[in-house]
C-alpha positions in Angstrom: 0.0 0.0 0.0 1.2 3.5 -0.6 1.0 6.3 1.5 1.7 9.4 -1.2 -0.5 10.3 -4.2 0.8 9.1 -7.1 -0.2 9.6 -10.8 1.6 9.1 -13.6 0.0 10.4 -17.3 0.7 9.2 -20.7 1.3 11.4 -23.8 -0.3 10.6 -27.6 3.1 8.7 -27.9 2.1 5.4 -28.2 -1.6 6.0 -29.0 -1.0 3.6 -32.1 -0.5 0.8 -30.1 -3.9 -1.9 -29.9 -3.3 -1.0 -25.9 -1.8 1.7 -24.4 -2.4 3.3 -20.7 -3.3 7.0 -20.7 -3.3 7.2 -17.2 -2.5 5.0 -13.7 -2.1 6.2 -10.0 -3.5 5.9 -6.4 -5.0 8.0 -3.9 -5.2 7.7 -0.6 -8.0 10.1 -0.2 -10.1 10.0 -3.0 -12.2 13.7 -3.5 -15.8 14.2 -4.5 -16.4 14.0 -8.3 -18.7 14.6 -11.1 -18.4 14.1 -14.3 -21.4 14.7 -16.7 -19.6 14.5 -20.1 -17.9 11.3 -18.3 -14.0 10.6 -19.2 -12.6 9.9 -22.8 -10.8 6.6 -22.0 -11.9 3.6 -20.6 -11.5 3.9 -16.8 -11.0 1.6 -13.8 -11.3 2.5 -10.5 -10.8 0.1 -7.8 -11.1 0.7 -4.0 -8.2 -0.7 -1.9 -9.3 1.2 1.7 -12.4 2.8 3.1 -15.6 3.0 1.4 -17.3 5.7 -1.4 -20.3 6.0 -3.5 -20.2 6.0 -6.9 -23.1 6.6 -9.7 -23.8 6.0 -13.3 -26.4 5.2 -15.3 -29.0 6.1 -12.6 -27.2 3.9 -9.7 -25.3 4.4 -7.2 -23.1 1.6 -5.4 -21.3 1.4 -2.4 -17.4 0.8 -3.0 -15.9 -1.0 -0.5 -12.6 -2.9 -0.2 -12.3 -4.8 -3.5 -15.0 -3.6 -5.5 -14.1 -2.1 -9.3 -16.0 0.4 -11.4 -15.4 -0.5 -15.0 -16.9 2.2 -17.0 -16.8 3.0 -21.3 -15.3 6.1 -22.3 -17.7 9.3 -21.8 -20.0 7.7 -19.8 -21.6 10.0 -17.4 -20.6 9.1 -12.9 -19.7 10.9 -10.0 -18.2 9.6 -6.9 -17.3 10.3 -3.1 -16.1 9.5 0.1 -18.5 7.6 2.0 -16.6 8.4 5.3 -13.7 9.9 6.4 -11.5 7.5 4.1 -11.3 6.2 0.6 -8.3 5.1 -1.2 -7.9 3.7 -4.6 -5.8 2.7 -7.5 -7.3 3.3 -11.1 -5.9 3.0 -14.9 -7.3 4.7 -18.3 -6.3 3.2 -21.2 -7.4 2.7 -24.6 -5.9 1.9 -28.2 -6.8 1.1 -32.2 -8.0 -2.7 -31.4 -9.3 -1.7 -27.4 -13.0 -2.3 -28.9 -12.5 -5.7 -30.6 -9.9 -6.7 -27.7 -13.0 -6.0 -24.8 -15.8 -7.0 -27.2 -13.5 -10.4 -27.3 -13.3 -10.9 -23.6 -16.9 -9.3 -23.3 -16.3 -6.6 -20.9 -17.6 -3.9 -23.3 -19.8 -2.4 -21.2 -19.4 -0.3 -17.9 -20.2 -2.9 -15.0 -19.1 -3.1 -10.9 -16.7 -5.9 -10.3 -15.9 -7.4 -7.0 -12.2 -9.3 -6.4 -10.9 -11.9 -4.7 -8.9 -12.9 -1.8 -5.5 -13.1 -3.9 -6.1 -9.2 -4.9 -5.5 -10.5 -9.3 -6.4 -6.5 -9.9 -4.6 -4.8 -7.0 -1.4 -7.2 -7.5 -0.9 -6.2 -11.7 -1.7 -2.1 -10.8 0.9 -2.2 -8.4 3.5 -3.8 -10.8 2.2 -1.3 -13.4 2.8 1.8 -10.8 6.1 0.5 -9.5 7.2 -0.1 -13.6 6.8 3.3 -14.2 8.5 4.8 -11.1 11.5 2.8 -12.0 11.4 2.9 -16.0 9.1 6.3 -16.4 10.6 7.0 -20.2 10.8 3.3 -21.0 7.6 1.6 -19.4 5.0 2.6 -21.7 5.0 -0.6 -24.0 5.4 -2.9 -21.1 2.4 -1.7 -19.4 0.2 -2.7 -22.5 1.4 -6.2 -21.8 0.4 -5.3 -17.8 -2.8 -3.9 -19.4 -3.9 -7.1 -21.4 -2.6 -9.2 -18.3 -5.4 -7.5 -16.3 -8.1 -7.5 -18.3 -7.4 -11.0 -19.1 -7.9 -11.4 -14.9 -10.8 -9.3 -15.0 -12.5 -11.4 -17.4 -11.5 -14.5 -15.3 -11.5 -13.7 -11.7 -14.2 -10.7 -12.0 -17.1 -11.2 -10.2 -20.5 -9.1 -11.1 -23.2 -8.7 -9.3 -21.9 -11.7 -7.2 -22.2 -14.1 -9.6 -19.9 -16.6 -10.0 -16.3 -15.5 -11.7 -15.5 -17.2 -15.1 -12.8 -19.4 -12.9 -15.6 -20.1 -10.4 -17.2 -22.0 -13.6 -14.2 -23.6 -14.8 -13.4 -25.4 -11.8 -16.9 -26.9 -12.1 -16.7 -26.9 -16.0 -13.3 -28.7 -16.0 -14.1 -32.5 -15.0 -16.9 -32.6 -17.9 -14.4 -31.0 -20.4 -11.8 -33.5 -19.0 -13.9 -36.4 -19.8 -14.7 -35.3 -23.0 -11.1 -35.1 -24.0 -11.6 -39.0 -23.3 -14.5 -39.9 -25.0 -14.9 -37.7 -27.6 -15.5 -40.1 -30.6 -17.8 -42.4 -28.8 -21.3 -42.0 -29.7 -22.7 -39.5 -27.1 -25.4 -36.3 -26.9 -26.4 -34.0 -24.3 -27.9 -36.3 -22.3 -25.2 -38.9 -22.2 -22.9 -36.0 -21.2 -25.6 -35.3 -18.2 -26.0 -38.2 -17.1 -22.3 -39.1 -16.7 -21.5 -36.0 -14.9 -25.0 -36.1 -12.5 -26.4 -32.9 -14.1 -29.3 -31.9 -15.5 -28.9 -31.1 -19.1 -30.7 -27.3 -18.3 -27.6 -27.0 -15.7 -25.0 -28.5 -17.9 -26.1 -26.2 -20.9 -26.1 -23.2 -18.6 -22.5 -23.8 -17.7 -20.9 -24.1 -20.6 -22.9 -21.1 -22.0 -21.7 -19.2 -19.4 -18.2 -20.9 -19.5 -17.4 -20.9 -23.1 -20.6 -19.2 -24.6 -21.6 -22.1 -26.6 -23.5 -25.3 -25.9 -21.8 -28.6 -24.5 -22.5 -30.2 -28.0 -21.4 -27.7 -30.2 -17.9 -28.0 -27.3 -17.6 -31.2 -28.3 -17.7 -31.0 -32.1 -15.3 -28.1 -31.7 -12.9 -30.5 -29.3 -13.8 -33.4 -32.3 -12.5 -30.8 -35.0 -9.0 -29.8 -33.0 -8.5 -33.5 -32.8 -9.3 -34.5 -36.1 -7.0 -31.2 -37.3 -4.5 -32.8 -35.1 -4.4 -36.4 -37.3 -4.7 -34.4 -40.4 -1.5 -33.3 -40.1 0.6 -35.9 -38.2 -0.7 -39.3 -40.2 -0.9 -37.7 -43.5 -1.8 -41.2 -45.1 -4.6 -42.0 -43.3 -8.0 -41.5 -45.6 -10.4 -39.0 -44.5 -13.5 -41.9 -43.9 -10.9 -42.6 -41.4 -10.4 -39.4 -40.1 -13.9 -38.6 -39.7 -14.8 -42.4 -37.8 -11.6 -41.9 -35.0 -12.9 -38.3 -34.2 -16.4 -39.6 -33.6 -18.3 -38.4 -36.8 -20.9 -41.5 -38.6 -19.9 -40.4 -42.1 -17.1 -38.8 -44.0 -20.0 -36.1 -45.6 -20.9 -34.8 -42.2 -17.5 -34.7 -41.3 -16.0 -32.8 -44.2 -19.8 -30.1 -44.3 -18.9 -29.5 -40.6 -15.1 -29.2 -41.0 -15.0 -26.9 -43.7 -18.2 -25.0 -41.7 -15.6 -24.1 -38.7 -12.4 -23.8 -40.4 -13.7 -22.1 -43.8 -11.6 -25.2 -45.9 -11.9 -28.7 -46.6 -10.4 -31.5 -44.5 -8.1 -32.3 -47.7 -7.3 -29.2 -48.1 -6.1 -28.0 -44.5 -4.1 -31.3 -44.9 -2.6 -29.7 -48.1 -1.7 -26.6 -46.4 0.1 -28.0 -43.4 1.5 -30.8 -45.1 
């Protein structure tokens, strides 16, 4: 924790770049705010100490240790202390391929975040603030690594609303995709997939939608396409038929309609490619 202001601001320099930070700091007293034209950067505001109140879009939330405000640019808040202390570390950043990058990870849109116990957020803004002390005139490409690195956590460890985190889902996720990996050119549906893991097939589909953002079947004829991909390329000589009946598909036509479906070519000819 640090015990002095600090803020360090970022020049059109490396504006170019498909991240770059415009701004990162902490305060140890946050002061009140408003801003009804909102900020032209994406902005991230987490609070490390103390409590404040923060509104936008009509709503006001309570920021407490380890709760984020994520927020697009211009979008209209204010914020204050809720008490005699509030202290918080926040980065704006933006970049040509920001959109796509967020839109990607799907956190384009301003939402309140809530950490957890191993501080993911708090741990990369520190190394991004102590980077910059050290390197000021050299930092400014490393912190769009730092800057991916934490959105990447954000999308991972990010709780909103309470809901479970995306790692919350892939510890439960992970022994059905395990099996899968197993069994993935036997003969088996949604309700096989179910029944071996003790789910419902609502629940299961629910999971990996919120998981992966597809269903478990379409999961598994995406895991049966890397596979068959992988024997494509290593065992050139075996015959597609073949192919398609060790990655579990009944017929060489479905096999070659769905493969060129995901990958935009024929089976024959990504083995033409790669050969």
């Amino acid at each position: 924790m640090y015990f002095h202001k600090k803020r360090f601001t970022f020049v059109a320099g490396e504006q170019n770049l498909p991240l770059f930070v415009e701004s990162v700091g902490y305060n140890p007293q946050e002061q009140k705010f408003t801003r009804p034209e909102g900020y032209p950067y994406f902005h991230w505001l987490l609070t490390l100490e103390g409590k404040g109140t923060f509104t936008f879009n009509g709503q006001s939330y309570m920021m407490t240790p380890g709760r984020g405000i994520f927020l697009k640019p211009y979008t209209p808040h204010s914020y204050y202390t809720n008490g005699s202390l509030w202290s918080t570390a926040y980065i704006t950043f933006g970049g040509v391929s920001v959109v796509s990058i967020l839109k990607a990870l799907e956190l384009n849109f301003s939402a309140v975040y809530n950490e957890n116990k191993d501080k993911h957020f708090y741990n990369i803004m520190k190394a991004m603030i102590d980077k910059v002390e050290v390197e000021s005139e050299f930092s400014r490409l490393e912190l769009s690594s730092y800057l991916y690195h934490f959105l990447i956590k954000l999308r991972t460890y990010g709780k909103i609303n309470n809901q479970p985190s995306l790692s919350h889902n892939y510890t439960k996720v992970r022994p059905v995709v395990d099996w899968l990996e197993i069994v993935y050119a036997d003969n088996i549906g949604l309700q096989d997939i179910a029944n071996h893991m003790n789910m419902s097939p609502q629940y299961l589909n629910r999971l990996f939608q919120d998981t992966f953002g597809i269903s478990p079947y379409s999961f598994l004829i995406q895991l049966r396409i890397r596979k068959s991909k992988e024997i494509l390329v290593s065992n050139q000589e075996i015959p597609l038929n073949q192919v398609a009946a060790l990655v579990g598909f009944n017929d060489v036509s479905n096999f070659v309609a769905t493969f060129r479906k995901k990958e935009g070519i024929t089976p024959r000819k990504y083995r033409i490619l790669h050969s």
